[in-house]
N, C-alpha and C positions, 0 to 999 in steps of 0.2 A: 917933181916928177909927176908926169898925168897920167891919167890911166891908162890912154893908148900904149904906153911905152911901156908900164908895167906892164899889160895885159901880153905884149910881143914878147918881153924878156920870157915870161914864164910859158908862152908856147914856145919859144925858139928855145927851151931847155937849160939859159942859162939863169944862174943864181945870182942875182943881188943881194949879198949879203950887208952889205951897206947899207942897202935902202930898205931894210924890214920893219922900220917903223913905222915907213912911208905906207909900207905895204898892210901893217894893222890898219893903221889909219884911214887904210882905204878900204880893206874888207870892213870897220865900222862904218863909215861913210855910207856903204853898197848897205847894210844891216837896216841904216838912218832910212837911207830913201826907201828901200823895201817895206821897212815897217810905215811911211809915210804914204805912201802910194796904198798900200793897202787898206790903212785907215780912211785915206779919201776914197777908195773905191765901195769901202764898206760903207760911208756917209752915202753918197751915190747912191747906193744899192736901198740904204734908209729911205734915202728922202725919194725916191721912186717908189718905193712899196706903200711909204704914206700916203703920197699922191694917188697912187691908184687904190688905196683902201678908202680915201676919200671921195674917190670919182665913183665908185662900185657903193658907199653908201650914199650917195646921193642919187643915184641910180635906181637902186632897191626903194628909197623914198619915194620917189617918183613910179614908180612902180606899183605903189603901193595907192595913192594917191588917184592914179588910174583904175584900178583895181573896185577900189571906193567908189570911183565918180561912175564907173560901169553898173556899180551895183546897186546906186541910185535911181541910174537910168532905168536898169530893167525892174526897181520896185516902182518907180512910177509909170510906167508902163502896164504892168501888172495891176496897180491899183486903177487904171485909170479903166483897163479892161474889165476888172470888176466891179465897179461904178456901172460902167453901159452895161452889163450882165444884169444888175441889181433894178436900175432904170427900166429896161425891155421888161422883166419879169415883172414891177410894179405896175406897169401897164397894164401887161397882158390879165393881172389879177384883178386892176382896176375895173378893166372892160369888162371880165368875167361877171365882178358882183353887179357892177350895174343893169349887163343882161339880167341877171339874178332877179334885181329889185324888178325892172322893168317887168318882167315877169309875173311875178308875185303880184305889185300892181295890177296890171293887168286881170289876172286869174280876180284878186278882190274886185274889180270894177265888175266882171262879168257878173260874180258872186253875187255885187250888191244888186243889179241891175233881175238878178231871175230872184232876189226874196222882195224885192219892191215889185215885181211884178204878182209873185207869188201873194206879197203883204194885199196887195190891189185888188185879188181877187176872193180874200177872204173877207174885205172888209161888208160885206153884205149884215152881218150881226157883230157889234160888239158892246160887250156887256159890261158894266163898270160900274164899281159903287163909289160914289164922291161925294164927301162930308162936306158945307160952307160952315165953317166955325165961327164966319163972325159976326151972324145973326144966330145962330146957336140952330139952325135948319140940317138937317139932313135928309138928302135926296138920294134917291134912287132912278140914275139915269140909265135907260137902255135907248139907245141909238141902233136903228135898221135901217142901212140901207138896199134898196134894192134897184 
């Protein structure tokens, strides 16, 4: 007997008392597949949730990856801006002290040029005692010029 014709007998309200083994056998049957169908829909539902736990960690990875290579980017950038920051400034202090020296120079050259002049103008007398030791003499030279 198939299940269509059981399933009519017991809508159309009659009783097969005969065939009730048939009829265990088929409510186990319907139990079999039940329980079988459910286990593959639970597999199913497994191997989907894996899948998508593994597409979302490789995801995040990638994510992460990007994240990293961004943050490269903006530290070399950053460094590269403080570098020419560093650079500009070396300069500008470069220029500064050479003005500085040029200066300084400068101010010594005037300096030497008014005591050599000043030296130039005094030398009309100078007086000086200078020993020859090595004839055993000593002199006394005064130089005047006028």
């Amino acid at each position: 007997m198939d299940t269509q014709n059981v399933s009519k007998a017991l809508v159309g309200g009659t009783c097969l008392t005969e065939n009730e083994p048939y009829l265990k056998l088929e409510k186990r049957a319907i139990k079999i597949q039940s329980w079988w169908r459910g286990n593959m829909v639970r597999r199913t539902l497994l191997h989907a949730a894996l899948r998508a736990w593994v597409i979302q960690c490789w995801w995040r990875s990638m994510q992460t990856k990007m994240l990293e290579q961004r943050r490269r980017l903006a530290l070399r950038l950053y460094t590269c801006q403080e570098w020419a920051v560093v650079k500009v400034q070396a300069q500008v202090r470069m220029w500064q002290a050479r003005r500085r020296f040029l200066q300084a120079r400068q101010a010594a050259c005037i300096i030497q040029s008014h005591w050599r002049w000043h030296a130039s103008q005094q030398r009309g007398l100078i007086r000086g005692r200078y020993e020859v030791r090595a004839s055993r003499l000593e002199l006394d030279i005064e130089i005047l010029m006028t």
